[in-house]
N, C-alpha and C positions, 0 to 999 in steps of 0.2 A: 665521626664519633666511633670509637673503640665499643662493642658489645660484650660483656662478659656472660659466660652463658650463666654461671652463678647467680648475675644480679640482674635478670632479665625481667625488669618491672615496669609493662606498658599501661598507663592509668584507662580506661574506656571511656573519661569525658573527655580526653583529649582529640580523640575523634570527631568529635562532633564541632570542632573549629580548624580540623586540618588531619595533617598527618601527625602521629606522635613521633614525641624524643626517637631519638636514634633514626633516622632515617634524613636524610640530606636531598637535596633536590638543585640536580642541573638542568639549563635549558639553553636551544641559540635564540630563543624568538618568546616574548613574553607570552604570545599566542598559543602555545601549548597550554593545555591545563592540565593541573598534579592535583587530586584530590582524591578524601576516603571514600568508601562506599561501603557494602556489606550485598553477595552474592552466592549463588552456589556455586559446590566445589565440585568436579567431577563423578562424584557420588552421589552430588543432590543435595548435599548437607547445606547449611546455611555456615557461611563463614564470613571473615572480612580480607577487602584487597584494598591496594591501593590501584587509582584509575590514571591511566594516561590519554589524554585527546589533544586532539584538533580543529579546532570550528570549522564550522561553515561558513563558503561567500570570504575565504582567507586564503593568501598568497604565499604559500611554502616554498625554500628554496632549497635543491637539491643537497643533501649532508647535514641537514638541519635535525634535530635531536630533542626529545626530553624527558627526562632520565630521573630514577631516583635511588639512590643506593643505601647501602647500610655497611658497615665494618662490622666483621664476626672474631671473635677469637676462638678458634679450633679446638676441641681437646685433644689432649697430651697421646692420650689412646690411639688416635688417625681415626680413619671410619666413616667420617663425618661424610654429608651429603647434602645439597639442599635444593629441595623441592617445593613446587608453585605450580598453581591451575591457572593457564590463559586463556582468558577468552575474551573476543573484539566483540562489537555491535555493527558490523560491515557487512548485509545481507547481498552486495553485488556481484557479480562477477568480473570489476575491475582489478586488475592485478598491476602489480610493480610498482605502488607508489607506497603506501605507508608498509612499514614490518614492524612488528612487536620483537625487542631481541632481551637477549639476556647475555651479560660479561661476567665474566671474573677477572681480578687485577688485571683489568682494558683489554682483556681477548674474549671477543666473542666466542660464545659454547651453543647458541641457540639462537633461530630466529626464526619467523613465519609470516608470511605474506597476509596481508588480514582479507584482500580479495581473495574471490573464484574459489572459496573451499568453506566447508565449515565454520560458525564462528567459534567453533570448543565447548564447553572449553575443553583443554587439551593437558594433561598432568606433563610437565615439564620436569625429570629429575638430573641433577647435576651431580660429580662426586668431587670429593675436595679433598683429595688426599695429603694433604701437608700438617701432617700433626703440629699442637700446638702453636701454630701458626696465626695470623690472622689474616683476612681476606676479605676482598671489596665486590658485595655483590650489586652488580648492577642492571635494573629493567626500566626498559623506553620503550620508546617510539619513535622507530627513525623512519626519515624522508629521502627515500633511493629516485626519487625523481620527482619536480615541484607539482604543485596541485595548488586550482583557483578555489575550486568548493567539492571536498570531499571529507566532507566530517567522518571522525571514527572515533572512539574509546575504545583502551583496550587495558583488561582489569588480571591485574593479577593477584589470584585471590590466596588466599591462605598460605602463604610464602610460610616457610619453615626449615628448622634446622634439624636433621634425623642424624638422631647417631646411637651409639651401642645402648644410650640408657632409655631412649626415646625421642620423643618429636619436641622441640622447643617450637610454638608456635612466635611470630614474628611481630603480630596485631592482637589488640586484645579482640575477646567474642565482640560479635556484631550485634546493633541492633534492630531486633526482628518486631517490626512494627504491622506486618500483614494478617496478622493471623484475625483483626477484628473487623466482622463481617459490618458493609456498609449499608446503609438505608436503601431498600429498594428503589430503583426508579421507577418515577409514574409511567406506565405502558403511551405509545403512540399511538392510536385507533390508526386500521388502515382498510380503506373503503375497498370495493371489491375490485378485479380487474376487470376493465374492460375490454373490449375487441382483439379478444385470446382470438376466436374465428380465423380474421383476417391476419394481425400481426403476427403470429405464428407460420404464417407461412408466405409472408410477404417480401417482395423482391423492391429493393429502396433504390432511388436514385435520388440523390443530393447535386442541388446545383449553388450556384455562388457567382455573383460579380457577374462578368461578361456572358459566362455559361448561362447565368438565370436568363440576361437578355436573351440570347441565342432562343433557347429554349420555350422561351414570350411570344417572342416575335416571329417565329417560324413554328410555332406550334400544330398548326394544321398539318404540316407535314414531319415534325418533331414526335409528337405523341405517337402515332400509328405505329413507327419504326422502331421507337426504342419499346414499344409492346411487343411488338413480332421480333423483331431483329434481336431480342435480346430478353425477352419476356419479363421485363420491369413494372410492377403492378402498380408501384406508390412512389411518390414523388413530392419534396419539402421544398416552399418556395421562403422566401424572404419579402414582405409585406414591401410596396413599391416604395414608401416613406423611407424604410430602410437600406433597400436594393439604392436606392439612388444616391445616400453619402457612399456608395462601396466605387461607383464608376465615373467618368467622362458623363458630360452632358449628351455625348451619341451613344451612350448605354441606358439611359437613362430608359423608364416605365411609368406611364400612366395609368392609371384606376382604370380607365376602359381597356385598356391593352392585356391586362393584367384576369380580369374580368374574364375576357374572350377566352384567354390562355383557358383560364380554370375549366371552365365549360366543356374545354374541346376538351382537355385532358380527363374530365371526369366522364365525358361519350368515350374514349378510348376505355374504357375501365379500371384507369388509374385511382387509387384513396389520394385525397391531399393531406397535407401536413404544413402548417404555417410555423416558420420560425420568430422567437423569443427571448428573454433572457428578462432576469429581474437584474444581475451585477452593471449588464451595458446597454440591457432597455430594445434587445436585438437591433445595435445600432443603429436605434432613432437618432432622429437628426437632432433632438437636444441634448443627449446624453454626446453624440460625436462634435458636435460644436462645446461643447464645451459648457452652454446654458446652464445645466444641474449642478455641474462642481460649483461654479460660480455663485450660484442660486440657492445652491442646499450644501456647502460644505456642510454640515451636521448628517448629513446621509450617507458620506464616504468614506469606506473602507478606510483603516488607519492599520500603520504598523505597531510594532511595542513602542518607538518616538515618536507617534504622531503623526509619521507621514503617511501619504496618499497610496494608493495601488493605481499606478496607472501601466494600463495593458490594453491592447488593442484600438488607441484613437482617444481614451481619457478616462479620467477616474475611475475606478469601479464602484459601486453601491452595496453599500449593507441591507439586509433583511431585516434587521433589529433599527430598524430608522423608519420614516414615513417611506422611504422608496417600496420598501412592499406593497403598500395600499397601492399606491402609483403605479407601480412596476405589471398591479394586477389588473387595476382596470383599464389601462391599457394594454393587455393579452386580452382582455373582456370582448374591448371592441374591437379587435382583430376578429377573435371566435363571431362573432354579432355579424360583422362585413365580410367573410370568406365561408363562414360554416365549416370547416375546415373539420376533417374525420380526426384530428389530432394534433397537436400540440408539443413542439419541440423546446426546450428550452436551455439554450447554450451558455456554459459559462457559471453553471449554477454552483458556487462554489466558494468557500474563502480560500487564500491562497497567500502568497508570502512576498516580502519586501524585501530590501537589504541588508534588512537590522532581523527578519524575522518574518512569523506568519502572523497574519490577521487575522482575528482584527478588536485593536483595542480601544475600537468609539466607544463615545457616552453610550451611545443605545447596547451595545454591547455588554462594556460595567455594570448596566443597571441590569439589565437583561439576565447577568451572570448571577448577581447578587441575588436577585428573584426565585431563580433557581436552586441557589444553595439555602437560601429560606426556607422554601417549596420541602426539598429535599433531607436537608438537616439539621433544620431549626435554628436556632442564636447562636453557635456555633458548629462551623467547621475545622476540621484537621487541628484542632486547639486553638483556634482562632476568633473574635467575634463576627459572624457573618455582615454582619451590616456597614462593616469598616475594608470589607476585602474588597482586592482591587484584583485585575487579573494579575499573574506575576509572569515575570520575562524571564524567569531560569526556571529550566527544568526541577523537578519535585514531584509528589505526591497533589498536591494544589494545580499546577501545571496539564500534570497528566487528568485531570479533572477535567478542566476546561478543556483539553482534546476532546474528549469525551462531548463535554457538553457542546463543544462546534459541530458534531455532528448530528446532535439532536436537532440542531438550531436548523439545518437543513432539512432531517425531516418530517420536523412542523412543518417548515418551506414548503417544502414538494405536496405535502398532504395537504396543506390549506389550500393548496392552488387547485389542485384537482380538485377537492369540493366545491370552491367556487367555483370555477369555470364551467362544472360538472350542470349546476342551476340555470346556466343557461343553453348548454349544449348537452344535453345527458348523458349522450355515449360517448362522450368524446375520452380519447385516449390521451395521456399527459406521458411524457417521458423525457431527460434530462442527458446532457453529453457528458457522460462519467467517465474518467478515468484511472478506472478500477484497478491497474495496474499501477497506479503511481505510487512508489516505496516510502514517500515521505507524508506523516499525515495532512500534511499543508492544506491539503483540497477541503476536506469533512463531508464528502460525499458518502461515508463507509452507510448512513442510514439511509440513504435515499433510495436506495435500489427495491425496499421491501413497501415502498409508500409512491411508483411508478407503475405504467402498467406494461412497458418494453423495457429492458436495461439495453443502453447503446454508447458502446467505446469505439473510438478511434483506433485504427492498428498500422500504422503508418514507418517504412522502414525496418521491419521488422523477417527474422529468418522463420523458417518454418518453423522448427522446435519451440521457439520464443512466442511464435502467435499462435499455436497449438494449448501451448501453457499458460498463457493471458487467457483463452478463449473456453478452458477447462474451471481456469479461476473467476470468470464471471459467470459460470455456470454453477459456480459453488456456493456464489452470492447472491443470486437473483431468486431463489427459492420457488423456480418452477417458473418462470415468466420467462416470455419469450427475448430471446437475444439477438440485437443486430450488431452486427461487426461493419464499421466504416471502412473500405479495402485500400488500401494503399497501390494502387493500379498506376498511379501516374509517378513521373518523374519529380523530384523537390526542385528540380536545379530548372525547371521550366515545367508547370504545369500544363503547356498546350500539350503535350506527348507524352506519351503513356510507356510504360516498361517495355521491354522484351516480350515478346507473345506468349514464354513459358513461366515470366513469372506471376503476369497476368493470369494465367488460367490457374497455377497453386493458390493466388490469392484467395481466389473463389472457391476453390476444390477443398481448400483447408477449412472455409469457412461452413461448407455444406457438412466435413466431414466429421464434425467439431459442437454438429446438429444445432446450428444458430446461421441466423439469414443475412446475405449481401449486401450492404447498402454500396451504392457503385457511385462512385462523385463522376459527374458529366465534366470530365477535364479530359482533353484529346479526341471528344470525338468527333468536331465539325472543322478543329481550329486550321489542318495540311489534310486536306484529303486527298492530295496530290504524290505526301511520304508515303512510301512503300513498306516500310518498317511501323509507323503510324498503324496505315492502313490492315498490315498481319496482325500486330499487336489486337482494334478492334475487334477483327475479323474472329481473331483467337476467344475475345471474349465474351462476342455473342454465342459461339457455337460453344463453349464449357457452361454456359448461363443455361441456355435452352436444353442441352443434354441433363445437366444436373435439374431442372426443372419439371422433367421429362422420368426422371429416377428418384423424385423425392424423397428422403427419409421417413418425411412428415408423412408418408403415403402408407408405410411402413409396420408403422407400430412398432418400430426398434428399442429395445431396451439394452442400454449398454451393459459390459462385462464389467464388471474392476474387481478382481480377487484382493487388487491392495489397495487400500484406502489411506493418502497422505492428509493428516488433517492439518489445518492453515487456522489461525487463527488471528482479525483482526485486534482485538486488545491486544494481544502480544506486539504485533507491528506499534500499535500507540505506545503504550506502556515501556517498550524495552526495544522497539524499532528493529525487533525480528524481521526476516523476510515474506514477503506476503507467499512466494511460492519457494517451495522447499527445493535447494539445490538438487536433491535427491531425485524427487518427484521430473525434472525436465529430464534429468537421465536415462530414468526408466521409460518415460515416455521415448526419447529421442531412441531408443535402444526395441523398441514395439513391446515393453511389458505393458499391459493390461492393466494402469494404476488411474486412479480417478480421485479428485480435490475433492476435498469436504470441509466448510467452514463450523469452526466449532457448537456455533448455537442450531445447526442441522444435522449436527449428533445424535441420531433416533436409532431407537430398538432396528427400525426397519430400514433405514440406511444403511446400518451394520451386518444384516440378515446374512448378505452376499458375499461378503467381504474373509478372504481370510488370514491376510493380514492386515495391521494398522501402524501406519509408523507413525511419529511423531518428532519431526526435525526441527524446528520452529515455536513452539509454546512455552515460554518462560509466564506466560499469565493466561495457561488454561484453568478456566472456571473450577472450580468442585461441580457444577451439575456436570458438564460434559466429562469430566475426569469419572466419576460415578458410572454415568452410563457406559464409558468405553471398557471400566473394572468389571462392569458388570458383565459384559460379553467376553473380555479375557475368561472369568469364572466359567463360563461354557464352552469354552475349548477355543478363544482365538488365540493370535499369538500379536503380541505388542509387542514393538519398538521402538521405546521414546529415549529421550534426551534425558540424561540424570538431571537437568535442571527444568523439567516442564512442571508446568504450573508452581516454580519456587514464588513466583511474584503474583501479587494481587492486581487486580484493574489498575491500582494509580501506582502499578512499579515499586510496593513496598514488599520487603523478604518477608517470605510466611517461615515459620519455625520449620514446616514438613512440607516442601509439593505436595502438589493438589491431586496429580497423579498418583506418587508413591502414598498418600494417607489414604487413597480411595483404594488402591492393592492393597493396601496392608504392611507395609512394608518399609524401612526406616531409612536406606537407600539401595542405590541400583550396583549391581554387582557387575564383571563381564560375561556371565557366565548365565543363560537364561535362566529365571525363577519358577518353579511352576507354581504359579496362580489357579487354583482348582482344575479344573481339566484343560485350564489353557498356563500361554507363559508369558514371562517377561522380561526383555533385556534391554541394556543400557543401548543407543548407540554409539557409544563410547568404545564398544566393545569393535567395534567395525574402524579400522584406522582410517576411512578413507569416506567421500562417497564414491569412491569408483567399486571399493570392496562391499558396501554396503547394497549397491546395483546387481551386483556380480553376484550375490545368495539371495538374492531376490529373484532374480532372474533366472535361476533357477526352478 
């Protein structure tokens, strides 16, 4: 279709069921999606784009394409130019498989890798020198090499025609639905921490399968060794019932055996820790046979169609079903028959199917409905509450129920401690998070303020990467003490353990990162005859002992961070920003002095220190935290956020102004800093790169 710039009349209800007139849409694979949306522009303003994606858990083939163009008629004058803001939702560092490009008459003028950089957005300008002419512009999403499951959007926003008389915009205005503030939610009470003392400065050893045997059954002379030899204080077992679906019938453990173990290891002066799980029941033998799915479908996890979560041996279990009561009082009579100083509990999570994340049971539906009752009365989002069901596309309603899957955990977590608490009083509860995972699937983002350890997995991972995971659960855990699981051993055979150098960083990182060791007993009875085995141990008794020997904890260290990266989880739900700022692993990896901060631990006195504050990642920073951080700009700090932070509210809807630039004062971000009362403010737009962006910080 021909555009004449004369008759350029886009209606704005036509947005709301597609794209309007004038714009055409190609594609190789009906799998692409073409639809409107409304975002900021690189100045922060609220505009509309049209979005190009790709699902998830989908099979792309390399040269695959999807595209949407428009025909311009030039003026007579030349001059003309046309310009667009691009920006992806691609927070990883995978590179070479999707690009965002731009053509004219089928030659590429532009293109950018949506991994390993910024997502933008980025002002794109093109010139079109052919008077009077007409011309085909065209922007995708090509696929330079196939992909099984790597969703991305990528929106380009405010598309336009500039020339000698002005700007002909492309889209009509967008609509700005964020600006109206939502009902509070009801606070989670959360009981106090317990056993700060010990967990703060406790040395974990985690056993599993064969290991636990091992460890049972030679414990008299097991306990003394990994105390001295390695100075390991606490150690988590798996309940015999459980331990025995994991092995062979010559691994297996009896209650007397089991019994004995505890004993010796608590005269060695080990804490115990018994493992759990409310999703698979820590692998009791009825949830591993298969009894409950059979027995209680109505209690299993479901996807958006109904189907099952099966991971690790069978179904998983919802919270929002009887399996909590169940789930509890059998951790009851665990605590009742071990006495155990603590309480692990694996798997505590929802998590995702083929079709999608879970989980859309009855107990769920009703559960949601209750909530938005609770919450918003007879209706929500212009809808009548009593008739809503969860929904399977993303939205405003969607981005809800994220939200609300995390509450759901922690209720979870909180109910558990208090109960367990009635019959154990000091007992410690803590949950296997992983707090680095970039997709909300899990709904763990509440749990960590309603436990009294936060503890992730770090498995595979390089130094910079587990320095910057172990920075961002320090950002979330609101002062509680953090264990890191060490990835010490080999994947491709868990009897043997890494190299003896990488063994001992594992550890060294974790000490230096001021959060504690949990060390999995894999390689160290299995070849005590390997020589490379043997250094590797040897390597990580003696970095244990040393670093136990120089605690921090002994210390009273207060960390530096002149730059403070703020991260915010709504942003990852709402708009699937990155949980850690590309930025932020640079400077770190680079030795700047920079430290994570999640947005709801925005205080006067977090900021105290700090003298700068970037902001890479906040498309849905709150107005409270946006407030506080204006407020310290105002006395001299210096910010640099994203023209688009806080354009979006909690459920991903456009606010008329950022939450940021209305709390400066300011209508948008310029390149050029602003000064904001004795401090300033600049775009990081204004920084072409994060390498440039590291490079004046780092100074």
């Amino acid at each position: 279709m021909i555009l004449a710039l004369s008759s350029l009349v886009l209606p704005a209800a036509a947005m709301a069921s597609g794209l309007p007139s004038g714009w055409d849409v190609w594609t190789d694979s009906g799998a692409f999606t073409i639809t409107s949306d409304a975002a900021p522009d690189a100045g922060g303003r609220p505009a509309s784009a049209v979005v190009v994606g790709w699902p998830a858990y989908t099979d792309s083939q390399t040269g695959w394409a999807g595209t949407v163009s428009m025909t311009l008629q030039l003026p007579a004058g030349g001059g003309a130019r046309f310009e667009v803001d691009v920006a992806d939702d691609c927070p990883g560092p995978t590179v070479g498989y999707h690009f965002a490009t731009i053509a004219v008459d089928g030659s590429k003028v532009w293109d950018r890798d949506v991994g390993g950089a910024s997502s933008g957005p980025e002002r794109v300008s093109v010139d079109l020198p052919r008077a009077g002419e007409t011309v085909e512009v065209v922007l995708g999403l090509e696929e330079r090499q196939a992909v099984s499951n790597y969703p991305v959007r990528v929106w380009f926003i405010g598309p336009r025609l500039v020339t000698s008389d002005g700007a002909i915009e492309l889209l009509p205005a967008p609509a700005v639905d964020g600006d109206e503030a939502l009902p509070p939610d009801r606070p989670i009470r959360s009981a106090p921490v317990r056993g700060r003392a010990w967990t703060s400065r406790a040395r974990v050893c985690g056993v599993w399968a064969v290991t636990q045997w091992d460890s049972v059954v030679n414990a008299e002379e097991r306990a003394p060794w990994l105390a001295e030899e390695f100075g390991l204080d606490t150690i988590i077992f798996l309940p015999p019932e459980s331990h025995n679906t994991l092995v062979g019938e010559q691994h297996r453990l009896t209650e007397e055996q089991f019994a004995a173990a505890l004993r010796t290891y608590r005269e060695a002066g080990f804490r115990i820790l018994i493992y759990s799980s409310l999703t698979h029941l820590g692998h009791g033998p009825e949830w591993m046979d298969g009894t409950l799915a059979r027995d209680r479908p109505g209690w299993l996890q479901r996807g958006p169609e109904g189907e099952t979560l099966n991971l690790w041996g069978s179904d998983w279990l919802c919270p929002n079903t009887g399996a909590l009561v169940y789930s509890l009082e059998r951790t009851r009579r665990l605590v009742r028959a071990y006495e155990p100083d603590g309480v692990m509990l694996d798997c505590h999570s929802f998590h995702h199917t083929q079709n999608g994340m879970s989980c859309y049971c009855d107990g769920c539906q009703a559960a949601f409905r209750e909530y938005l009752s609770e919450r918003f009365g007879r209706h929500v989002l212009g809808r009548p509450t009593r008739y809503t069901r969860i929904p399977k596309a993303q939205g405003p309603l969607y981005a809800l129920w994220l939200h609300w899957r995390n509450r759901v955990w922690a209720h979870v977590t909180e109910r558990l401690r208090r109960e367990l608490r009635r019959t154990q009083p000091g007992l410690v509860l803590l949950s296997n998070t992983q707090y680095l995972y970039q997709s909300p699937a899990l709904a763990q983002d509440g749990e960590y303020l309603h436990e009294d350890v936060v503890l992730s997995e770090s498995r595979g991972m390089s130094m910079p990467l587990m320095v910057a995971k172990l920075m961002l659960g320090r950002a979330l855990a609101g002062g509680r003490p953090i264990w890191n699981y060490l990835g010490t051993f080999r994947e491709d055979d868990l009897t043997r353990l890494l190299d003896p150098e990488t063994v001992s960083w594992n550890v060294s990182t974790a000490y230096a990162c001021g959060t504690r060791p949990w060390v999995v007993y894999y390689g160290f009875f299995e070849h005590p005859d390997d020589a490379v085995n043997a250094d590797a141990l040897s390597r990580l008794g003696t970095t244990l002992v040393w670093h136990n020997a120089h605690d921090p904890a002994d210390r009273s260290l207060r960390p530096y961070a002149p730059i403070l990266s703020v991260m915010s989880i709504a942003s990852r739900n709402a708009r699937n920003n990155a949980l850690i700022p590309p930025g932020f692993i640079e400077l770190r990896r680079r030795g700047v002095a920079a430290w994570l901060i999640e947005e709801e631990h925005v205080t006067r006195k977090a900021l105290a220190g700090a003298r700068v504050v970037v902001i890479e990642e906040g498309s849905s920073l709150s107005h409270a935290a946006a407030q506080r951080i204006a407020k310290w700009v105002r006395s001299g700090g210096r910010l640099i956020a994203a023209s688009g932070t806080g354009a979006y509210d909690e459920l991903g809807r456009l606010r008329s102004r950022g939450s940021m630039a209305a709390a400066l004062g300011i209508e948008a971000y310029g390149r050029a800093p602003l000064q904001i009362g004795r401090g300033t403010a600049e775009s990081l737009q204004g920084y072409g790169s994060t390498d440039e962006l590291v490079e004046a910080l780092g100074e």
